[in-house]
DRENLORO-584021 format. One record per residue (C-alpha): z, x, y; residue in one letter. Coordinates in steps of 0.2 Angstrom, whole numbers, padded with zeros to 4 digits, always signed. Example, Ala and Ser with C-alpha at 12.3 -4.5 7.8 and 13.67 -1.06 7.14 Angstrom:
+0039+0062-0022A+0036+0068-0005S
This chain:
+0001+0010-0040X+0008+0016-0024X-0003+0011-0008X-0005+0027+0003X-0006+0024+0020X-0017+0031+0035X-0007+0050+0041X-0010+0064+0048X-0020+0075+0037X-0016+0097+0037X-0034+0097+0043X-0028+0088+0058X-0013+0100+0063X-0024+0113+0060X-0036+0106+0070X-0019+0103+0084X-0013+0121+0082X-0029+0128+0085X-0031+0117+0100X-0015+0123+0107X-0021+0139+0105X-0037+0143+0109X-0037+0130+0125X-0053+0121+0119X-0054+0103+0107X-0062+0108+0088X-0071+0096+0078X-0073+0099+0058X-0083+0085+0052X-0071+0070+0059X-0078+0055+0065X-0070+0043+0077X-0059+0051+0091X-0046+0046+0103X-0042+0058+0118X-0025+0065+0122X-0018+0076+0134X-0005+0090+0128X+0001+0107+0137X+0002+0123+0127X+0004+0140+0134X-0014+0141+0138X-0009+0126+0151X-0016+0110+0148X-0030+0103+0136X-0036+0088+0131X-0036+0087+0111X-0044+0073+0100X-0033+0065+0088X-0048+0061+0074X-0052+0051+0060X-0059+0060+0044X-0072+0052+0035X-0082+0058+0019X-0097+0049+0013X-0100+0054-0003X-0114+0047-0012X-0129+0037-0008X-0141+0022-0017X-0155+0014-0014X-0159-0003-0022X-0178-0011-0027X-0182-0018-0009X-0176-0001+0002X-0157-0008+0004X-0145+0008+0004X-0128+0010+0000X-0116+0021+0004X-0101+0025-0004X-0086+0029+0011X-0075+0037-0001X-0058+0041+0013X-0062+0024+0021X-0061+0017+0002X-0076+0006+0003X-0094+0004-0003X-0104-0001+0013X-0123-0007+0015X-0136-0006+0024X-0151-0017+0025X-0171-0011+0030X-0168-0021+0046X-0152-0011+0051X-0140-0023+0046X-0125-0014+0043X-0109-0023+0032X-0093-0019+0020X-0099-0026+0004X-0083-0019-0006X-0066-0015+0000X-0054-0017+0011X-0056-0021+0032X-0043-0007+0035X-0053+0010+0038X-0042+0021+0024X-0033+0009+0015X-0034+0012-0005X-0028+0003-0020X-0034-0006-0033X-0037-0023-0036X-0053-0033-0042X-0060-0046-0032X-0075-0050-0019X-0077-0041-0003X-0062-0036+0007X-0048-0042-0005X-0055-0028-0018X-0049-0012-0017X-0053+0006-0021X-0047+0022-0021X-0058+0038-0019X-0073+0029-0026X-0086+0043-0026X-0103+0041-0037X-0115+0023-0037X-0130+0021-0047X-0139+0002-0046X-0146-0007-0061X-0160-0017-0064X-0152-0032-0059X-0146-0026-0041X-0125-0026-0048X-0117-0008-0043X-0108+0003-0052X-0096+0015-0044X-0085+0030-0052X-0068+0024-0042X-0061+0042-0044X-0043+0039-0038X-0041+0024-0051X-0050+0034-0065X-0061+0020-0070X-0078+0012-0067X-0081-0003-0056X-0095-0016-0057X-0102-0024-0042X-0113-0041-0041X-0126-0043-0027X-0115-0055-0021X-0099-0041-0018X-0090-0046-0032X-0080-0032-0039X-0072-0031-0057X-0068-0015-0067X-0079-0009-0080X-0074+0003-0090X-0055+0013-0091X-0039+0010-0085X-0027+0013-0070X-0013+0019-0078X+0001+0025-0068X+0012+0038-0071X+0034+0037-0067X+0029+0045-0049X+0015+0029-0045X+0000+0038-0047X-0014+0035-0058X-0014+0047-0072X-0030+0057-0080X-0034+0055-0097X-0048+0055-0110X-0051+0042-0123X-0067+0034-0130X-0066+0016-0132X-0073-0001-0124X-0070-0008-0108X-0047-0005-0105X-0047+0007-0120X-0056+0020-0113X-0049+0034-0102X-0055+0045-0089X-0051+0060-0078X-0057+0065-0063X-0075+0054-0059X-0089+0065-0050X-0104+0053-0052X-0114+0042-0062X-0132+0039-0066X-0140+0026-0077X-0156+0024-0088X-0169+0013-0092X-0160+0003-0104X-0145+0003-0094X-0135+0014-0102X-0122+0024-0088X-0119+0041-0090X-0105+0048-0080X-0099+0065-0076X-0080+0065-0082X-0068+0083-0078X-0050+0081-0085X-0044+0099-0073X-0059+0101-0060X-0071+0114-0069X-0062+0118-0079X-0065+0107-0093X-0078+0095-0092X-0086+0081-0098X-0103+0070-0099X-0098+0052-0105X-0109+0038-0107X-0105+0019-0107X-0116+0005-0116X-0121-0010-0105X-0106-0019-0117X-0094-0006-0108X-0092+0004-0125X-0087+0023-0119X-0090+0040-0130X-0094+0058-0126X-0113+0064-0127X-0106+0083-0123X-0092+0093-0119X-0093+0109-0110X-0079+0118-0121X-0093+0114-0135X-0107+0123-0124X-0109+0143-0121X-0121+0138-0106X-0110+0127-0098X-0095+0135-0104X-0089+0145-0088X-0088+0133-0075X-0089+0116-0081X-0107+0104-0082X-0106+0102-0065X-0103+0085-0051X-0119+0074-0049X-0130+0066-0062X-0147+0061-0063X-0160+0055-0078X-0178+0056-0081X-0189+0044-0092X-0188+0051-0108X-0168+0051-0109X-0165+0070-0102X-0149+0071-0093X-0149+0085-0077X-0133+0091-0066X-0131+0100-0052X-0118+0113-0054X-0112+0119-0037X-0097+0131-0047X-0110+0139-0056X-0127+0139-0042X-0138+0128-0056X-0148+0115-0063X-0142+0110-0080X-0153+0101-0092X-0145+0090-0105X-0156+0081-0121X-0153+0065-0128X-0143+0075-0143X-0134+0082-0130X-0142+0102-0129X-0137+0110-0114X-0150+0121-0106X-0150+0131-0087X-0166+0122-0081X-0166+0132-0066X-0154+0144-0057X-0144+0154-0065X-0124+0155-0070X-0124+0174-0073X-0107+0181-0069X-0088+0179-0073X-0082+0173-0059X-0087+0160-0043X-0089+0174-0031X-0100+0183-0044X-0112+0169-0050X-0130+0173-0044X-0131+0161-0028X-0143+0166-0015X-0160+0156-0011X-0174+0162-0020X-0190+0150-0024X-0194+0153-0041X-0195+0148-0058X-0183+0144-0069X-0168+0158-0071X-0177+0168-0056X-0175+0153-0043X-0157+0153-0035X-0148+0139-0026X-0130+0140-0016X-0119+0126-0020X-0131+0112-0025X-0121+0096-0027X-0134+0082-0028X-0149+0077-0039X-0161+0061-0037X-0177+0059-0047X-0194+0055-0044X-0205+0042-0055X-0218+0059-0061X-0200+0069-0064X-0198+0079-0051X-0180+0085-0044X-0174+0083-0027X-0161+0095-0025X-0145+0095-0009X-0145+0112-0010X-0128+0113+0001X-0124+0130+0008X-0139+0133+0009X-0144+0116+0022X-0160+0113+0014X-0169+0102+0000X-0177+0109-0015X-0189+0103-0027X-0191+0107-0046X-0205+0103-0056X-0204+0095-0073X-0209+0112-0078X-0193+0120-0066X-0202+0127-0051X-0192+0127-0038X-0198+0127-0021X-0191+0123-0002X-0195+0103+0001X-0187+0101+0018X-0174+0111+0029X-0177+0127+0039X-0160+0135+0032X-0151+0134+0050X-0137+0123+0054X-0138+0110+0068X-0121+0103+0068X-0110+0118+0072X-0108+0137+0071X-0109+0143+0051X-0094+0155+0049X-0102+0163+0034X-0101+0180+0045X-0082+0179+0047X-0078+0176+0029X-0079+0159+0027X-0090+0149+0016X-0084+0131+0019X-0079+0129+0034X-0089+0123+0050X-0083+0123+0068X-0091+0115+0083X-0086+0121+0099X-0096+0109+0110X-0094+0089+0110X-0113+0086+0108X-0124+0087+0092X-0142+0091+0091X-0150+0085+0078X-0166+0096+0071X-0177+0083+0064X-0196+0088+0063X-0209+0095+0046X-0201+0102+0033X-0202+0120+0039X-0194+0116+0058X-0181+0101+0053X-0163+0108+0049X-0149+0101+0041X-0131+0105+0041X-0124+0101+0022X-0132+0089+0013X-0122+0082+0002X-0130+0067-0010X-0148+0061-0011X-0156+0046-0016X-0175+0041-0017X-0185+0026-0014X-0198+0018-0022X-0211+0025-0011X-0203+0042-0014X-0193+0043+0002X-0176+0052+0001X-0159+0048+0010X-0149+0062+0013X-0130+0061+0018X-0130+0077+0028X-0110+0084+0026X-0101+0077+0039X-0112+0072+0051X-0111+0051+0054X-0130+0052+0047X-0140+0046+0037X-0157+0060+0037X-0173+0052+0029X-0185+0063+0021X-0205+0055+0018X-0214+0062+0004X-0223+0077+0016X-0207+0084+0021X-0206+0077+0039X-0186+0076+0043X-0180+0061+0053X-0165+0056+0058X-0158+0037+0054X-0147+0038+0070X-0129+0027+0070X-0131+0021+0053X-0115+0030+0047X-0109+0031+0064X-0107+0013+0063X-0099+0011+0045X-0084+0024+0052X-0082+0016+0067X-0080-0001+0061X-0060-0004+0058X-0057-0025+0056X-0074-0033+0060X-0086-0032+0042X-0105-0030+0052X-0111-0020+0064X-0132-0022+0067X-0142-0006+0070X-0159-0011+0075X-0169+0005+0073X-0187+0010+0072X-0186+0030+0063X-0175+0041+0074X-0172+0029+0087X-0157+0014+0084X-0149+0003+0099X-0133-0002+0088X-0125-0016+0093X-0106-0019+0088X-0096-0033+0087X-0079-0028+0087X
């Protein structure tokens, strides 16, 4: 497989160009930045060549340790309760993908995306760019799980879709993983984007088949079965569909139902987004992209465009959990035609923590929940982690990503933190 090396992304010349323009430095969700001085015609400005960084997914384990998948930086970081912050998979090098099995650093990853934990405390993570599934021990042991990096005459790993055990088994592109009571992993598997989609499920023996295929659905059959994963009690599967501005609900037999939103319409622009508490079809989301699960069956919903949380009953009612609607990372550019695209103009941020009326977010993205029935929230692009307790009060876990994207060759940092407030420490 050909290694891809750190460059200069299109977002970043964009970012340049702008820069150059308008006289004034823009950030879009990067992280880390080094300041340089240029002259345009506007005279001179001081740009910030930047880093982009995408946390992706987010678990929690039985004694409140988290885990966050640093999908550009190609590693699978955690963080104690104390603060302790550490590379348990991948390499030291901030952007530097591959594949390879082996323990800590000397594994490699590429685009790793979904994690779920198992009853034993071993990982498992949907390595997207490899197409495969990858196993970690407690100990940061790393071997592949399920499918095959296959590459194609160009070096790059190809899609495809096979059942099969362990090797034998192929998949395409890898949105995110959940796994049940018996250890069972069910995966959400898409050969073309939405387009064509699948939910694959993998036996604790690595044996893959298909449960459902959206081209076999009329609910699902428009846009896909969505891009996160999550599983109740009794075996029902559920999706966040963020094409299609639903909830999905998949049975054991795999029977596809809209548990709550709806996915009206025949095209993106035209699916029934909006926000609307409700039940049911009458409830309406804006890109949700994230489910977690409660131990009575509730859902806890990152409704992303939106910037808020939203709960659905077992029954699907949906109401607002957390999030006031606002952003508090940047100017929303909804008004000037764009839906996905955040500016901020201004150096500092201003995080909005507070109940779950006042508190704001900026895009949460993924959601896991605690024993104690505390959520984590990776909020977009912020370097964040945003804990939610069980009344809705909003606080921010400051640093705690803000040390995983600026750690480069040193594998811990230790963020000493009591709620929103964290001395950090480094040692490199």
């Amino acid at each position: 497989m050909k290694t891809k090396q750190p460059s200069l992304h299109f977002s970043h010349l964009i970012t340049i160009v702008l820069s150059l323009l308008l006289g004034f430095s823009l950030l879009a969700g990067f992280k880390s930045a080094t300041t340089h001085k240029t002259t345009g015609k506007t005279g001179t400005c001081s740009l910030l060549i930047v880093e982009y960084y995408t946390p992706r997914s987010i678990a929690v384990d039985a004694e409140n340790n988290l885990y966050v998948v640093d999908t550009t930086n190609h590693r699978i970081r955690k963080i104690t309760r104390e603060g302790r912050v550490s590379t348990l998979a991948g390499s030291d090098y901030a952007r530097r993908e591959g594949f390879a099995d082996g323990t800590g650093s000397t594994a490699q990853f590429s685009e790793p995306r979904g994690i779920v934990i198992d009853k034993t405390g071993n990982l498992y993570v949907v390595d997207t760019g490899n197409r495969n599934i990858r196993k970690i021990t407690p100990e940061g042991v790393v071997t592949t799980f399920a499918g095959s990096s296959t590459t194609n005459s160009d070096g790059w790993m190809e899609r495809g879709y096979a059942d099969g055990q362990g090797n034998a088994a192929r998949f395409g592109i890898l949105y995110d993983i959940a796994i049940d009571a018996a250890d069972n992993l069910y995966v959400v598997d898409s050969t073309f984007e939405s387009s064509e989609s699948r939910i694959r499920k993998v036996t604790p023996k690595g044996v893959v088949s298909t449960l459902v295929e959206n081209s076999d659905n009329t609910t699902a059959e428009k846009c896909g079965l969505g891009i996160s994963i999550a599983i109740d009690k009794a075996g029902n599967l559920y999706t966040a569909n963020p094409w299609c501005n639903c909830i999905y609900k998949i049975t054991a037999k795999g029977i596809v139902t809209t548990f709550a939103g709806s996915n009206a319409g025949s095209s993106t622009t035209e699916r029934t987004r909006g926000y609307v508490d409700g039940q049911g079809n009458a409830a309406r989301f804006d890109e949700p992209r994230s489910i977690a699960i409660d131990k009575t069956g509730n859902l806890y919903v990152a409704d992303g465009m939106n910037r808020r949380i939203r709960k659905v009953t077992p029954e699907g009612v949906v109401s607002t959990f957390a999030g006031s609607g606002g952003t508090a990372y940047g100017e929303d550019l909804s008004a000037h035609g764009s839906r996905h695209f955040s500016v901020i103009v201004k150096p500092e941020r201003v995080e909005v923590d507070g109940d779950r009326d006042t508190a704001r977010f900026e895009n949460p993205y993924s959601i896991a929940i605690d024993k104690e029935g505390n959520l984590y929230v990776v909020d977009g692009n912020n370097p964040h982690i945003r804990k939610v307790t069980p009344t809705g009060e909003v606080i921010t876990l400051k640093s705690m990503l803000s040390s995983l994207h600026h750690h480069r060759h040193h594998t811990q940092t230790h963020a000493a933190f009591n709620h929103s407030e964290i001395k950090r420490t480094d040692h490199n």
